[in-house]
Phi, psi and omega in degrees: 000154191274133199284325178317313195282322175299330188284322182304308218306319173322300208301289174296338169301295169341298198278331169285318167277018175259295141000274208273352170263336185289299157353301212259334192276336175294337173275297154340293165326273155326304140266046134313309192297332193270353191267285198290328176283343162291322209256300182256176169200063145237198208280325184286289188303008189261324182298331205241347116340291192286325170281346179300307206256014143276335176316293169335303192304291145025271176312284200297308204298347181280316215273317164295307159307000189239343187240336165311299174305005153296304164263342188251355204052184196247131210242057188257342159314315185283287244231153185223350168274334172270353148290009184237324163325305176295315136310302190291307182309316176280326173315297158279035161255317159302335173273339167233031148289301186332294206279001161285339193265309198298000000 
């Protein structure tokens, strides 16, 4: 195969397969929120709240950042403030999904 079709095929795994788990866990996620905030107010649903909706956050910002450059090009080259944003943010969004459940 031609490194152009493999670099397409790359291109699209990428932008898709991110997508449909980003997609479906921001939908989980809400309705965690929505389950929990009706039904209890104790300290474990308040723990699986606060973590649902950092997940979100979570999610969509991994998920914009895996998908912007596809269209827009990456423009973290350019910008040195959005490459340590881009590093950083999911790194402590992920720890503190973890350490909200633990």
């Amino acid at each position: 195969m031609s490194t152009s079709i493999l670099s397409s095929i790359q291109n699209q795994l990428n932008f898709y397969g991110y997508l449909i788990p980003m997609v479906s866990g921001n939908v989980g996620n809400t309705f965690v929120v929505i389950i929990f905030t009706r039904h209890r107010t104790n300290a474990c649903s308040i723990y699986l709240i606060s973590s649902a909706i950092v997940n979100n956050i979570y999610l969509t910002f991994t998920g914009y950042a895996q998908i912007f450059p596809f269209y827009y090009g990456d423009q973290t080259i350019r910008a040195f403030v959005l490459c340590k944003i881009r590093a950083y943010l999911p790194s402590i969004l992920g720890l503190l999904t973890k350490t909200l459940i633990a």
